[in-house]
Residue frames as qw, qx, qy, qz and C-alpha x, y, z in Angstrom:
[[0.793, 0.520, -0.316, -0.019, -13.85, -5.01, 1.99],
 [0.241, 0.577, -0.721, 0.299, -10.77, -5.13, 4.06],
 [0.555, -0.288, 0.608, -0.490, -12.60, -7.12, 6.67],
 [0.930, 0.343, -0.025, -0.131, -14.15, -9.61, 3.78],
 [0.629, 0.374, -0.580, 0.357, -9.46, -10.41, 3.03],
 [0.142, -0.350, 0.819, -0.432, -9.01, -10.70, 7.15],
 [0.742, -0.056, 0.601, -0.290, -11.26, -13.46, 6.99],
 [0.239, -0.362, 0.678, 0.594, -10.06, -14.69, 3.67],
 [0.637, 0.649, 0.384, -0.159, -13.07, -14.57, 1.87],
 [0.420, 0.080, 0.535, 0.729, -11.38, -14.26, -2.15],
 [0.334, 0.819, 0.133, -0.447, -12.25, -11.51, -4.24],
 [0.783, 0.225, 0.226, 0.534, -10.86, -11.84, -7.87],
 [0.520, -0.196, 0.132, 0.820, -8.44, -9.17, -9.25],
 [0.031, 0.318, 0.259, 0.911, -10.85, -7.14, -11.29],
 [0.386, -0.783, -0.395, 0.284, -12.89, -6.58, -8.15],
 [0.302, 0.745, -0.118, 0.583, -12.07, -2.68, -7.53],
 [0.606, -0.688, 0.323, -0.235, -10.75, -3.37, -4.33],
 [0.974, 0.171, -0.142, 0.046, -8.53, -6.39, -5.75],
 [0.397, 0.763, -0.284, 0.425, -5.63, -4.06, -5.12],
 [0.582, -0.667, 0.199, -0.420, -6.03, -4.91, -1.50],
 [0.971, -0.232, -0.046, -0.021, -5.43, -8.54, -1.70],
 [0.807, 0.305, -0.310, 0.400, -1.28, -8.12, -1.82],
 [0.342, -0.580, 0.244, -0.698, -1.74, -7.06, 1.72],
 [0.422, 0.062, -0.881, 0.208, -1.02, -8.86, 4.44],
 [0.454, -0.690, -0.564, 0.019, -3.64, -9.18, 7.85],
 [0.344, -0.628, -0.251, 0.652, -1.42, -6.68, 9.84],
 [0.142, -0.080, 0.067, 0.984, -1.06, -4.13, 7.19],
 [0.201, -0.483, -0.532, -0.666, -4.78, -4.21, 6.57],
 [0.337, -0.695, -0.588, 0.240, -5.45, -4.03, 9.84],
 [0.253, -0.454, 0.023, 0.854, -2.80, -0.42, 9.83],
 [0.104, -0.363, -0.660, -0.650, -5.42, 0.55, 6.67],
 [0.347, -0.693, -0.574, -0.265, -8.22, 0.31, 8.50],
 [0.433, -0.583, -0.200, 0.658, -6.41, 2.02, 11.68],
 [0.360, -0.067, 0.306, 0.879, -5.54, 4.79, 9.08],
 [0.158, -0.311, -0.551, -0.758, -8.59, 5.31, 7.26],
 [0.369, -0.699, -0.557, 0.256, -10.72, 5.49, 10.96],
 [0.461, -0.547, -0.193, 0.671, -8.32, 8.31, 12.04],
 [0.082, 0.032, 0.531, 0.843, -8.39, 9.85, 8.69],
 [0.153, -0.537, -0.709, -0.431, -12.26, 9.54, 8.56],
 [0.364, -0.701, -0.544, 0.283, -13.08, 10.87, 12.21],
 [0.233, -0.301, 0.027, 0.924, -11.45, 14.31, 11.19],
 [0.166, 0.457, 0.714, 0.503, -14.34, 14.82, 8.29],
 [0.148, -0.910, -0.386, 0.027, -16.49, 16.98, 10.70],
 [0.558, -0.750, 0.050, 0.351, -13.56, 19.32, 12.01],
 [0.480, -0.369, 0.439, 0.664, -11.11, 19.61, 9.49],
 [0.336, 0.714, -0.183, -0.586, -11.10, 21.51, 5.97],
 [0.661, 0.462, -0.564, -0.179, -9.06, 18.81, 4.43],
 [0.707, -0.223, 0.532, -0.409, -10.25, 15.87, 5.88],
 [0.768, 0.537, 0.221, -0.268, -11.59, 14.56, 2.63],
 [0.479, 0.804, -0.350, -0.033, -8.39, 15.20, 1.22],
 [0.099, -0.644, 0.717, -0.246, -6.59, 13.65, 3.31],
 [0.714, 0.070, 0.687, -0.119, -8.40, 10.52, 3.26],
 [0.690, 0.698, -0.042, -0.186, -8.24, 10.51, -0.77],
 [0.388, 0.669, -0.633, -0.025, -4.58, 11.01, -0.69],
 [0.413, -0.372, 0.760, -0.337, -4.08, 8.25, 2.16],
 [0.818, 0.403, 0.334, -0.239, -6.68, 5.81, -0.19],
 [0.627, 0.760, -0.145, -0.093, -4.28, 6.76, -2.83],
 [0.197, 0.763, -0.605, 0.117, -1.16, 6.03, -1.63],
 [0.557, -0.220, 0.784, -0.164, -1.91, 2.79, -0.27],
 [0.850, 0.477, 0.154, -0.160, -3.19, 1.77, -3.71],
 [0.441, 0.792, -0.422, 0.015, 0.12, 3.07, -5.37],
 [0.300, -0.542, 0.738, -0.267, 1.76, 0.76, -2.68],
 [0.821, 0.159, 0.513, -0.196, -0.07, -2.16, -3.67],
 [0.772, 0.635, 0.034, -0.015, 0.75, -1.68, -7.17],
 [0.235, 0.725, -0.627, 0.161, 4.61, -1.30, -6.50],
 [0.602, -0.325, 0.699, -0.209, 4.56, -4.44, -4.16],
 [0.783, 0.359, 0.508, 0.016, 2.65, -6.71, -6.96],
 [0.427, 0.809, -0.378, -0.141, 5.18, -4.92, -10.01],
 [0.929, 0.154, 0.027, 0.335, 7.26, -8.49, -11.15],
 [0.350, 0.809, -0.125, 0.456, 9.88, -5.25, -12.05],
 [0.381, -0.712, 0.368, -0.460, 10.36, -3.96, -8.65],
 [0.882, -0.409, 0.197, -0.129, 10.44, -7.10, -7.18],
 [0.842, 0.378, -0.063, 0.381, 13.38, -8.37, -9.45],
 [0.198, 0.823, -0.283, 0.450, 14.81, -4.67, -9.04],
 [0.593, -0.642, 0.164, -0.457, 14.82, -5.57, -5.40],
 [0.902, -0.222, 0.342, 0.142, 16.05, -9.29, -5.32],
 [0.565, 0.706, -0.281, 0.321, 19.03, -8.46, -8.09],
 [0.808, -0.560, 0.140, 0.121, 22.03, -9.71, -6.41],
 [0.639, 0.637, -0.103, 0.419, 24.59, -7.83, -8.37],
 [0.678, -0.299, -0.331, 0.584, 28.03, -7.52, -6.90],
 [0.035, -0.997, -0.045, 0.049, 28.60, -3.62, -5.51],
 [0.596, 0.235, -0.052, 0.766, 31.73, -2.40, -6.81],
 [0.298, -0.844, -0.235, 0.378, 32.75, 0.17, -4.00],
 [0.445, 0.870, 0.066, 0.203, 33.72, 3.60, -5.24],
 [0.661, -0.069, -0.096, 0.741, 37.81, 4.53, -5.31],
 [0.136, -0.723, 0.086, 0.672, 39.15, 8.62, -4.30],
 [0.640, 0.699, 0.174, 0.267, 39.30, 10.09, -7.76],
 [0.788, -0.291, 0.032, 0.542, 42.60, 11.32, -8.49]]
């Protein structure tokens, strides 16, 4: 799938992989670097499996805070900082 968005083939949003597309080419490429290095433990490690789950998981949760309208506002909000005085 990640190879189908580095060649920009489209996938629509309720694809279950759609979550991908608010990725850019280099971070999918660090994905796929991730999930190799994460996979090639499977034989060898106890929590291998786990560790590729949570690593699957936390790049979703990352997608879904990147593409949150919220966050992004929270982020560009260009209120003035009022710096904090010695209490007296």
């Amino acid at each position: 799938m990640t190879n189908r968005l580095r060649l920009d083939e489209q996938i629509g949003s309720e694809h279950p992989y759609g979550w991908l597309k608010v990725f850019d080419n280099e971070e999918l490429c660090e994905l796929i670097a991730e999930v190799e290095s994460a996979y090639r433990l499977v034989g060898s490690e106890p929590q291998a499996w786990d560790h590729l789950d949570a690593l699957i998981y936390e790049w979703h949760e990352s997608a879904i805070a990147i593409s949150s309208e919220e966050l992004v506002a929270a982020f560009n909000d260009e209120l003035d900082e009022v710096l904090l005085t010695q209490p007296n």
